[in-house]
N, C-alpha and C positions, 0 to 999 in steps of 0.2 A: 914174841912178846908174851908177858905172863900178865892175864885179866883177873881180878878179885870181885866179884858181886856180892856185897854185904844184902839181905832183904831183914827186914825189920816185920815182924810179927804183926804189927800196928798197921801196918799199910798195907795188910792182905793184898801184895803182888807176888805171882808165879811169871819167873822167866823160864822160856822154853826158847832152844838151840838147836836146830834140825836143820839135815840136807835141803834145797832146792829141791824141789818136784821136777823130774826128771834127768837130773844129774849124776853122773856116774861117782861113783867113790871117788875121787884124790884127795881129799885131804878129810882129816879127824881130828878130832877132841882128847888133849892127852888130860885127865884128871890124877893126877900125884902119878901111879904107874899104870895104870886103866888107858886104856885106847876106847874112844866109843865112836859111835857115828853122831850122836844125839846129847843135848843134856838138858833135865829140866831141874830149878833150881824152884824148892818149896818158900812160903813165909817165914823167916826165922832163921835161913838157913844161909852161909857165907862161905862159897867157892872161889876156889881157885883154879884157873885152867891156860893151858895153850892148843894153839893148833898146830899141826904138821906140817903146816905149808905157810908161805908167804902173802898169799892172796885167798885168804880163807872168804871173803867177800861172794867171790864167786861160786864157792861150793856153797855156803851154809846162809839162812837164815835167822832172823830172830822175833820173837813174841813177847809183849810185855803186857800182862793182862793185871788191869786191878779190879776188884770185886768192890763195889761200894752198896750197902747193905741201909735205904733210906725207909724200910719198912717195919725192923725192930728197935731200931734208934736214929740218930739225927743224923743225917747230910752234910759232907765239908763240904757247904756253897763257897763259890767264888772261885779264884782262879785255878786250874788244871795244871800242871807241873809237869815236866818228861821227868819221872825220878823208875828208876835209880840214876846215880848217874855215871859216869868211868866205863860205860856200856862200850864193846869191839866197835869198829867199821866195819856192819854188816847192814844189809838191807832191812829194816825190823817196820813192828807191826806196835803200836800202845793201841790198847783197847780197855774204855773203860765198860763196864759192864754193874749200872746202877739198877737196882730193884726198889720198886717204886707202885704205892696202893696207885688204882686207879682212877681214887677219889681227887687227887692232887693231880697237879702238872708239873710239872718241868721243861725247863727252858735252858736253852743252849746257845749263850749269847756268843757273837764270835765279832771281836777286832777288827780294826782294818786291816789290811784293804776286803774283807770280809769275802765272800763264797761266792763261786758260779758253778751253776750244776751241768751235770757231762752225760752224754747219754752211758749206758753201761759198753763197756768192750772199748769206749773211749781214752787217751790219755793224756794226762795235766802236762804242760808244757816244760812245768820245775819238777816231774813225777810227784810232785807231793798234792795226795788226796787223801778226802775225809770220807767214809761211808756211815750213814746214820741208819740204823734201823733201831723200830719199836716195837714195843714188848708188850703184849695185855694178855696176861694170863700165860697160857706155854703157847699163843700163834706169836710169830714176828713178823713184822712187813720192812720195805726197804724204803726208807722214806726218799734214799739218793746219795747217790756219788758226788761229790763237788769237790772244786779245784781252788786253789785261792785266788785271789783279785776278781770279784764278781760283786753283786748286787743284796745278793743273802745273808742281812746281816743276823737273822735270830731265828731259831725253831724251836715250836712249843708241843711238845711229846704230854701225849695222856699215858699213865702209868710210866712204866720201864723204858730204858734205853739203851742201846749198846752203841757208843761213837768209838769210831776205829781212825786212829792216824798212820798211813804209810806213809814211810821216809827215806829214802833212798841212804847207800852207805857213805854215801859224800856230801849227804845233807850238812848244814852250819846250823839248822833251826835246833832251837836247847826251849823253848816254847812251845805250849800248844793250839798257841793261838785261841782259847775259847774259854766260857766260864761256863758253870751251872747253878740254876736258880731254881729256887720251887715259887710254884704260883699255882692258883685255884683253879679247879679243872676248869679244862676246856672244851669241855663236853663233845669234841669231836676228834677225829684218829690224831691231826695235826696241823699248826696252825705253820707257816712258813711267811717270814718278814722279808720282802725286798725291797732297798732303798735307793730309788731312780731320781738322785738329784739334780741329774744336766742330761746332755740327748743321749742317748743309747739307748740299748735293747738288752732284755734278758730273756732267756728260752728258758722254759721248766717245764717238769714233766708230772704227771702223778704217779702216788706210790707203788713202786713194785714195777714200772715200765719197762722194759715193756708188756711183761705178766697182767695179768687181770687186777683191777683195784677192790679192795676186798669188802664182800658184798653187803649193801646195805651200811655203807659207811658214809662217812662226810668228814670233809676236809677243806679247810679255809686257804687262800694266798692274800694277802695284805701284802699293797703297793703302795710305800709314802714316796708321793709324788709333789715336786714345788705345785703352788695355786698358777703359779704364772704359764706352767709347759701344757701339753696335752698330750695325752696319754692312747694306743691304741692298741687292741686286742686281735690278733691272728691266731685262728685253730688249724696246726700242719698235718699233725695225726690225731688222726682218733677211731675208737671204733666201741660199739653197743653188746651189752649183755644183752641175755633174754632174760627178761622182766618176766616176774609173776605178778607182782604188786609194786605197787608206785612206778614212778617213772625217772631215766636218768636224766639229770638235767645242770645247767650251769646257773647261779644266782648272783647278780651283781648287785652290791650296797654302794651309792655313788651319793656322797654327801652334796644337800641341796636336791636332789630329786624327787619330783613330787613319788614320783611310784617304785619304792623301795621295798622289798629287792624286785631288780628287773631281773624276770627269769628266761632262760633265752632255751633253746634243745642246742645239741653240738652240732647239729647237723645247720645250725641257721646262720647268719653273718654275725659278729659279732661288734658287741659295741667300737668304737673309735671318737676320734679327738675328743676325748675325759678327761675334763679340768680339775687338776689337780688329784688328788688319794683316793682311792677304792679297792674294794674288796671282791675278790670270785673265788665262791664258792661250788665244790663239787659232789653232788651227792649220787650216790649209787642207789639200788634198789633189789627188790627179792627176786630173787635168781632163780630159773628154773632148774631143780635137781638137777635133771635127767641131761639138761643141755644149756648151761649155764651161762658161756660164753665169755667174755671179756670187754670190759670196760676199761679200756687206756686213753690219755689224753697227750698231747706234745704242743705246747702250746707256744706265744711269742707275745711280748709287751713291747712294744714301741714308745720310746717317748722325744717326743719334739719340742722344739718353743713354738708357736703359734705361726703362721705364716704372714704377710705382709699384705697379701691378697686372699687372709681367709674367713671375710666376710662378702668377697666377688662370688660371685653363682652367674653362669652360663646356662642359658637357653640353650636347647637341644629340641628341637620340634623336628617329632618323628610324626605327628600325627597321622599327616596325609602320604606316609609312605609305607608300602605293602610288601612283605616277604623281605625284609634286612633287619639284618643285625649289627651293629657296630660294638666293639669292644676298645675299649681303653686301658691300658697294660704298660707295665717297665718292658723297659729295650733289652731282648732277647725272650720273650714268651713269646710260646709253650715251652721251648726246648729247654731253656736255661732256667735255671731253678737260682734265683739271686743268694748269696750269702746274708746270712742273717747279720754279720757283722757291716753290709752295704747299708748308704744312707738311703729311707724309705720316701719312697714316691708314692702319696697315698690320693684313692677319686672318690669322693664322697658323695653321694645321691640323693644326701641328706646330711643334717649338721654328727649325726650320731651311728651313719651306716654310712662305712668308708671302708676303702679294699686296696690292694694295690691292683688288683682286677675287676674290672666293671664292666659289665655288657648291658647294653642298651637296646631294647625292641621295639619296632616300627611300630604304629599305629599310637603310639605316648607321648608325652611332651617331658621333659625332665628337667630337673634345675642342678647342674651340678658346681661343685667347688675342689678344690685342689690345696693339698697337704704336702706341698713339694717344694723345695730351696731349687733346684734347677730342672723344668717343664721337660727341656732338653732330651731329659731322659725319660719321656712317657712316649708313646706311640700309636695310633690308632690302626686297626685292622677292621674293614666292614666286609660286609659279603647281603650280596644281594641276587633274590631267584625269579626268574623270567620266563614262562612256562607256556605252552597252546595247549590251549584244551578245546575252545569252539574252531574248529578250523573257518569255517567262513568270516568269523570276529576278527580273528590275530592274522588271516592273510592280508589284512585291508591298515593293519595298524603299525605304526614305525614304532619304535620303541628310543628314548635318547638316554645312551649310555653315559651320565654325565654325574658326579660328584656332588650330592646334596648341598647347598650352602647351609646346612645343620652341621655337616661337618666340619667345612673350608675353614667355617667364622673363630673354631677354636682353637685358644694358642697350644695347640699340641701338632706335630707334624703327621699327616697321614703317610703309615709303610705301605699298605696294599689296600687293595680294595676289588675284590671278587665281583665279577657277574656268572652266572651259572645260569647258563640258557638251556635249557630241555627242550626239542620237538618233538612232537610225535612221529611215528612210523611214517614213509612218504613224505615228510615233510621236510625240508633243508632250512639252515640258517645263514642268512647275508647280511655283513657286516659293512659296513660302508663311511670313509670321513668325504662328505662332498667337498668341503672349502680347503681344510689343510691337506687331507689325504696323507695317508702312509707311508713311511720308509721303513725296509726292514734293515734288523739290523745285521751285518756282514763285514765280517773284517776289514775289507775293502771302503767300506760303509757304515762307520761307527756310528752311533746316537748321540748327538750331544745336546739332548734337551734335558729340562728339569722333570722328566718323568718318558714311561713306557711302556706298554701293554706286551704281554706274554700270553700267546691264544695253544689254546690245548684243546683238540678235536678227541673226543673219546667215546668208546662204546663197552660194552661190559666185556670184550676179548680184547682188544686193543686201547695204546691212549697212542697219540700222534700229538708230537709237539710241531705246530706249525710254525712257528718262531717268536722273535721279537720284533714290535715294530714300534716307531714313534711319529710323532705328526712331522709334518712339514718334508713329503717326499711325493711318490707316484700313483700312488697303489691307492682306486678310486675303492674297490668293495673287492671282498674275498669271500666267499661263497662254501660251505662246508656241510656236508652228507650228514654228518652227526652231532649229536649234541657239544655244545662247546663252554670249556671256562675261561670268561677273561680275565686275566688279571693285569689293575693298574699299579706300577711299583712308580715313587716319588725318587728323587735324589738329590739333597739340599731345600733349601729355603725357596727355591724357583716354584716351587707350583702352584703357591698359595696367588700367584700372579698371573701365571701362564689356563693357570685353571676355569677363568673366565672364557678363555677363546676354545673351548672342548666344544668338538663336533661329532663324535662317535657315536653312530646310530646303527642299529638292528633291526631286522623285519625278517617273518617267515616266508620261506618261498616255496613252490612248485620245488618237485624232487628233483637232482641232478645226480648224473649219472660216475663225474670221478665223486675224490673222494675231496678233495679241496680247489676252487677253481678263484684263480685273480684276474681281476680285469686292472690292464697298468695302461696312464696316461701319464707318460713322461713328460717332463718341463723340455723341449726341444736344446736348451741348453747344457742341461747334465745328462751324465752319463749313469745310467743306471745299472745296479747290481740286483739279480735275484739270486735266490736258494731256494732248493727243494727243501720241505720239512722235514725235521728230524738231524737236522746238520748239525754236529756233524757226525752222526752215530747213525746217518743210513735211512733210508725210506722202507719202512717195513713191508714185507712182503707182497703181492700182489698190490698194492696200492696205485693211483692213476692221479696223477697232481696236470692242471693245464693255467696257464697264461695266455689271455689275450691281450694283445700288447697292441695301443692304439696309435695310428700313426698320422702327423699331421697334416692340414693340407698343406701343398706345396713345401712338402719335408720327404726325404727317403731315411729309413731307419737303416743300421748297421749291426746286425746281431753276429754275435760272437760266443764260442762255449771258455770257459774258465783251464778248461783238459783236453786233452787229446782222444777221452775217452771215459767211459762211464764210469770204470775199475769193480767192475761186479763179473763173477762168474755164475752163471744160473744152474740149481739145481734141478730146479724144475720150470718149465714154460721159457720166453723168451724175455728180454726188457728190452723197451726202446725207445726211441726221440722220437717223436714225430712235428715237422714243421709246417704251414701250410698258409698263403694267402688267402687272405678274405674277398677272394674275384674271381669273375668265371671265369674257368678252364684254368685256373690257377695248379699248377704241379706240387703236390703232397711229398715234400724229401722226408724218407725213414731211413733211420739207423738203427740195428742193434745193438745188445751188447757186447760183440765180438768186432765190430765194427769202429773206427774213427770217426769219430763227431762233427759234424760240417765245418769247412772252414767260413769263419768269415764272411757273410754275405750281406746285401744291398737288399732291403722290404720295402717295397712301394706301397704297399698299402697294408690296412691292418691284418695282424697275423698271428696265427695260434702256435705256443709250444705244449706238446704233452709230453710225458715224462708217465710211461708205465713199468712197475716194477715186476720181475719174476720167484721165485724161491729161491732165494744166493745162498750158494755154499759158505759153508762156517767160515765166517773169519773177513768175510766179502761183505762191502755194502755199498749200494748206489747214494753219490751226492751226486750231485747235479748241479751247478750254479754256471749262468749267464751273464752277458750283460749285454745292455742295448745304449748305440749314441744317436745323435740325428745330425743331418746336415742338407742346407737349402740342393734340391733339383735342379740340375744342370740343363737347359733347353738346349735342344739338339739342332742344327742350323739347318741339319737339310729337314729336320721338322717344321722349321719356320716358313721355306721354301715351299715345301708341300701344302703348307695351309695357305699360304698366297698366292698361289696356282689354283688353288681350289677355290678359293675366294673367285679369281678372276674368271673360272667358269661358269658360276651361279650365278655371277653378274650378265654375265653375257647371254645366261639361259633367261634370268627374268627379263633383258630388254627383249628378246625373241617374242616371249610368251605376250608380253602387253603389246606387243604390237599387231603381232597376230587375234588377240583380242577386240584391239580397238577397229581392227576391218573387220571382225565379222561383227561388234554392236552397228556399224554402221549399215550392215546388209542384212539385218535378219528384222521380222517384228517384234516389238515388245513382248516382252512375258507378264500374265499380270497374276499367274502361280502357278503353281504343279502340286496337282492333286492326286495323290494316288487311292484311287477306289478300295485296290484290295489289300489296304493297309488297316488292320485293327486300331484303329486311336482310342480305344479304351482300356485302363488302364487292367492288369488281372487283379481278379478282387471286388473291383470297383463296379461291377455293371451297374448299380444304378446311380453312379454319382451324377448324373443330367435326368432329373425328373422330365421334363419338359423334352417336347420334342424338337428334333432340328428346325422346324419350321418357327416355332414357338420362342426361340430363344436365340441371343445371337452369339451361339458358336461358333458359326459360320466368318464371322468376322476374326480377321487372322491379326494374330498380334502380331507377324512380323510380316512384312511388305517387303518384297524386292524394288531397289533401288529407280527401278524402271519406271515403277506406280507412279513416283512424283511430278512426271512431266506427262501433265493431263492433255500435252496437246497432240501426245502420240495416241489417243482413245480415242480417235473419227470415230460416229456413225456411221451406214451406209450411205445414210439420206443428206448427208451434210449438216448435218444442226450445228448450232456450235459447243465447242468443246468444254470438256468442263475447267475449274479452278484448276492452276496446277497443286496447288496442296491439301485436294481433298477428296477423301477416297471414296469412290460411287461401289455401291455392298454390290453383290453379284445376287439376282436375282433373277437364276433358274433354279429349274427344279433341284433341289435336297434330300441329302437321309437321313437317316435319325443318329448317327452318329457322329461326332466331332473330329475334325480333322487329327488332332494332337496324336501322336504315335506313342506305344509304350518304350521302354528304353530296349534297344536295340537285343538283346536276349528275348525279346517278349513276343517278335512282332512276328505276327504272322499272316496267312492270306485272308482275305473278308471272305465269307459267303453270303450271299446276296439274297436276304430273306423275305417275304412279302410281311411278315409277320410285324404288325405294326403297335404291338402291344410292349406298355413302359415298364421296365423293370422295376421292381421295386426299391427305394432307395436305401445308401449305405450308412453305417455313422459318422463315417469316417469322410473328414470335412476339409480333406485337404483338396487344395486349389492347384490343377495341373499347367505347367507350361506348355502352351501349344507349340510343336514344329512342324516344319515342312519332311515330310520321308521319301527319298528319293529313290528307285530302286533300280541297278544297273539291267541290264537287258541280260536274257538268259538265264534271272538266277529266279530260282524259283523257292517256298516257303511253304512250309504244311503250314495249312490255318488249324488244324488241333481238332476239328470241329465236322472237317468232311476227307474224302481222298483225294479230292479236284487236284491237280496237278495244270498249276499255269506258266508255260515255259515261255512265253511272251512278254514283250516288252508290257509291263502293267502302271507304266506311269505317264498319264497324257496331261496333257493340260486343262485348263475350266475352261475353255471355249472349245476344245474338241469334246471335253465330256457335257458339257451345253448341247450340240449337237447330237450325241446318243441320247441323252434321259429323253431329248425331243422324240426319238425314233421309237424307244421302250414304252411312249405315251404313245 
């Protein structure tokens, strides 16, 4: 096909017709008998041409550039035209390029559906974009890229402008979609109009982005906003020059505020819910020669209708809690970065500082409210730190891992919520639910509550996932060598219910020697599964996990392994099971790792598994999982047999013994006590707790009386008098020592030595009141007194009427 370009002198346009950048020669420019690769066509001047080929599209390009000259004469304002027209299908370029004082402005009004800006390297959906750059003097800046169907209805250029339209070769557009206007300077590089009449967002950037914004400029955005929506500000990028002078800063005009402009740093949160139009402004400042840096902005407007509930504000009293954080955030933060095109979930901490991220710290109280059409989508993550520092403090103190009701009460769902327990060296940490107690979870042993803890044992070489567990299973306290973090994960709408009955508590303890240790109290009716940690990716190296597994009365347990075997091959050291009841002379079963794992066995009482790891060869790892049933004790018949035989001897021994009793009360005298001489009845320590002497005091009166005493009519005189009451006891009144019958407790006692020394010990503070007993001592045995070498290997325990009879003889 043969193309004609008439260009008319009057409308100072050059077309130029060039290869693609990087395309190889096929096809050319035939001009009358000329072959070229190129053609540029001057003002004035009216060509004729074909190409070589059929699909010249793909090899060649086109530029249509007009010069508009608004500084020696007048300006055709108003609409912008694609002329020439009869132009090939080739990919082309209009560029209008106006010179313009920089007393004036100029404005670039644009149509609907009007502009949305692109970062650079981006591409427009219909390939057709605008780039605008500005002119003052011989610098240019880029004021941006913009696509059609966006919020950018006008921009206002001080001095010069060059607007470029790309249009792809299959474009229909015969418009430029834009006008130019002049208007009175704007005394700043560029003013940029967006018109946010219903909810959406628009992202914009500052000039030259991502390059440096050029120095010591200012630059305006106008947001006409309905009065009725509210409007919010997000900073995505950004980043600071170095300042000689002034400072960089952002300036918000918000009609109706008492303190206009609010000026904010980029580094600070920015305004949010803005009723109705405002203006931010961005100003640069003087640059350090030598290290200048870069000031870019990437920013994001939000705009909503007002919410239903967003004059509700929530209470958050954090006051009285120590070391947490709580954060409120859209569902997937950190990892997921939401689409700007997603509808915003915004938390406000105030009516004018609103985020879609909020964190909250302990020790404050906060009032918050929400900017959100479905809550649904917000989510709560806290994390809280629990640490010893006085060991004698925190070994005495429990700690209850339990879910502030600051959090529970708000309509947002909590994802996790961290504890992070730190001990000190030698110190362990024990985890314990007394009332629900723990199930882990295991295949065999799914979870199916509305929530569940994931404990992580670590140290700065190793982390140990000990597993997951949730309430309502076996497992009283687990017991762990190093620091641990819990974390609570929610699942559905159940917790906010279930959350009431948390009983998870913590305390430090005395050091333990594995490296994770459970104490399991099975429900006698279920059958329980454990695992070793790290399931199923392996118990790392040298590691030492034990289960005490409590077993009930009148119950025998049934332990069982899950394998035939450990499936670990050691590169270094040994691994092994060890089993072992909790009773004496109890047999300790071990197995290797090269060994079969016990079959099957019957535990009568409570009983330990350990589980120690070796160095496994590559590719090798030890799990380990059990389980335990219970079932009621089978009484054995010839057991029963033998206890009723046995029974019937002991009978037959006690009538022996009281019969043989009751004939010798009848043949012997009374006893009316037994006094043993060389017994110490003072306590150690105590020497003088009896100021007074024996005579002086009545010690001598025994608080317990044998049986005998009460029948006074066995106490004849020689002389025949008559006898006393039978229930009243006549004191003994011979001679006495100065010591009290009372013996010290049976580790203490030793022989008396017999002093003349009659002098009172001085007394003690110490005010306590001894019980008196009777100390009987068998024949033969003899007692160092502490005090001398005497050795008395004779019977030393007579009665008070034979020792009546010596004090007589010693007198």
């Amino acid at each position: 096909a043969s193309f004609t370009i008439p260009l008319r002198t009057v409308d100072n346009i050059t077309v130029m017709i060039k290869l693609r950048p990087g395309i190889s020669v096929g096809c050319q420019i035939r001009v009358k008998n000329f072959i070229r690769s190129e053609l540029k066509i001057k003002p004035g001047e009216s060509v004729t041409f074909t190409f070589t080929c059929s699909t010249p599209e793909k090899y060649f390009i086109m530029e249509i550039q007009k010069n508009i000259d608004c500084v020696s004469g007048p300006c055709p304002f108003g609409d912008v035209h694609l002329y020439p027209l009869g132009l090939p299908r080739l990919n082309r370029t209009f560029i209008w390029d106006v010179k313009a004082s920089t007393k004036a402005g100029l404005e670039l009004k644009f149509s609907a559906p009007w502009l949305k800006q692109i970062e650079p390297g981006e591409m427009c959906p219909d390939f057709i974009s605008y780039d605008i750059n500005s002119c003052i003097d011989t610098a240019t800046v880029n004021i941006g890229t913009f696509c059609r169907n966006g919020s950018v209805s006008r921009v206002k250029l001080l001095g010069g402008v060059v607007m470029s339209l790309h249009l792809p070769w299959n474009s229909p557009l015969t418009t430029s979609g834009f006008s130019i206007a002049n208007r009175a300077s704007i005394k700043r590089l560029c003013i940029i109009e967006s018109i946010l009449n219903r909810e959406s967002s628009v992202t914009l950037m500052s000039p030259n982005y991502p390059l440096g914004f050029p120095e010591d400029e200012l630059m305006t955005w106008q947001f006409v906003v309905p009065s009725n929506m509210r409007a919010s500000v997000f900073f995505h990028n950004y980043s600071l020059s170095n300042c000689e002078r002034k400072e960089e800063r952002v300036e918000y005009y918000i009609p109706g505020s008492p303190s206009n402009p609010e000026v904010f740093k980029l580094s600070d949160s920015q305004p949010a819910n803005i009723a109705g139009s405002f203006n931010l402004s961005l100003q640069g400042c003087d640059q350090d020669a030598q290290n200048p840096g870069i000031l870019r902005l990437l920013f994001q407007v939000v705009v909503q209708h007002p919410q239903v509930d967003e004059n509700v504000t929530h209470l958050v009293d954090l006051s009285k809690e120590w070391n947490m954080t709580v954060t409120i955030h859209f569902e997937g933060w950190p990892n997921r970065i939401p689409l700007m095109s997603e509808p915003i979930c915004l938390i406000c901490k105030d009516p004018r500082t609103c985020d879609r991220v909020l964190t909250l710290v302990s020790g404050a109280v906060y009032k918050i409210s929400f900017l959100c059409k479905d809550l649904s989508r917000l989510r709560i993550t806290a994390e809280k730190g629990i640490s010893c520092v006085d060991l004698r403090w925190c070994q005495r103190k429990i700690y209850s891992l339990l879910v502030p009701k600051a959090i529970t009460q708000l309509p947002i769902r909590l994802q996790k919520f961290m504890w992070k327990l730190l001990a000190p060296d030698l110190i362990s940490i024990e985890v314990t639910s007394p009332s629900l107690k723990l199930q882990q979870h295991v295949p065999e042993q799914r979870c199916n509550t509305s929530y569940s803890y994931s404990i992580v044992s670590a140290t700065p070489e190793t982390e140990l996932n000990v597993g997951v567990f949730c309430p309502g299973g076996s497992i009283e306290k687990i017991q762990m060598r190093n620091n641990i973090t819990i974390s609570l994960r929610t699942f559905g709408k159940g917790f906010l219910n279930e959350s009431n009955h948390q009983d998870l508590k913590m305390s430090f303890v005395p050091h333990i020697k594995d490296e994770c240790t459970f104490t399991v109290s099975p429900d006698p009716k279920a059958k329980v599964y454990l695992q070793a940690p790290d399931w199923p990716y392996g118990l790392p190296p040298y590691v030492s996990i034990s289960w005490y597994v409590i077993v009930p009365n009148k119950q025998v347990a049934r332990l069982g392994f899950s394998k035939d075997r450990m499936g670990i091959a050691c590169e270094t050291g040994r691994a092994y099971v060890n089993i072992k009841e909790e009773t004496l002379g109890a047999e300790e079963t071990v197995r290797r790792e090269d060994e079969l794992l016990p079959k099957p066995r019957n535990m009568y009482h409570n009983f330990w598994v350990n589980v120690s790891n070796c160095k496994p060869v590559d590719k090798t790892q030890l799990t380990l999982q059990f389980w335990v049933t219970f079932a009621d004790k089978q009484i054995d018949l010839g057991v029963i047999l033998a206890v009723v035989a046995g029974t019937g001897v002991l009978v037959a021994i006690g009538l022996t013994v009281c019969c043989v009793k009751k004939k010798k009360k009848k043949s012997q005298n009374p006893m009316v006590g037994v006094y043993n001489a060389n017994v110490n009845t003072q306590m150690p320590g105590k020497q003088g707790l009896f100021t007074k002497g024996r005579k002086n005091n009545e010690s001598h009166v025994y608080a317990v009386i044998d049986d005998a005493m009460v029948y006074g009519h066995l106490l004849k005189e020689s002389n025949g008098s008559v006898t006393p009451e039978v229930d009243v006891y006549r004191p003994f009144d011979g001679p006495i020592g100065s010591l009290p019958p009372s013996p010290p407790p049976f580790s203490f006692r030793k022989d008396i030595k017999h002093s003349s020394n009659t002098e009172e010990p001085p007394p003690l503070m110490d005010t306590d009141h001894d019980t008196y007993t009777f100390a009987h001592q068998k024949s033969g045995q003899s007692e160092d007194n502490g005090d001398t070498n005497e050795k008395n290997n004779g019977d030393t325990s007579v009665s008070l009427l034979e020792n009546k009879e010596q004090d007589g003889l010693l007198e």
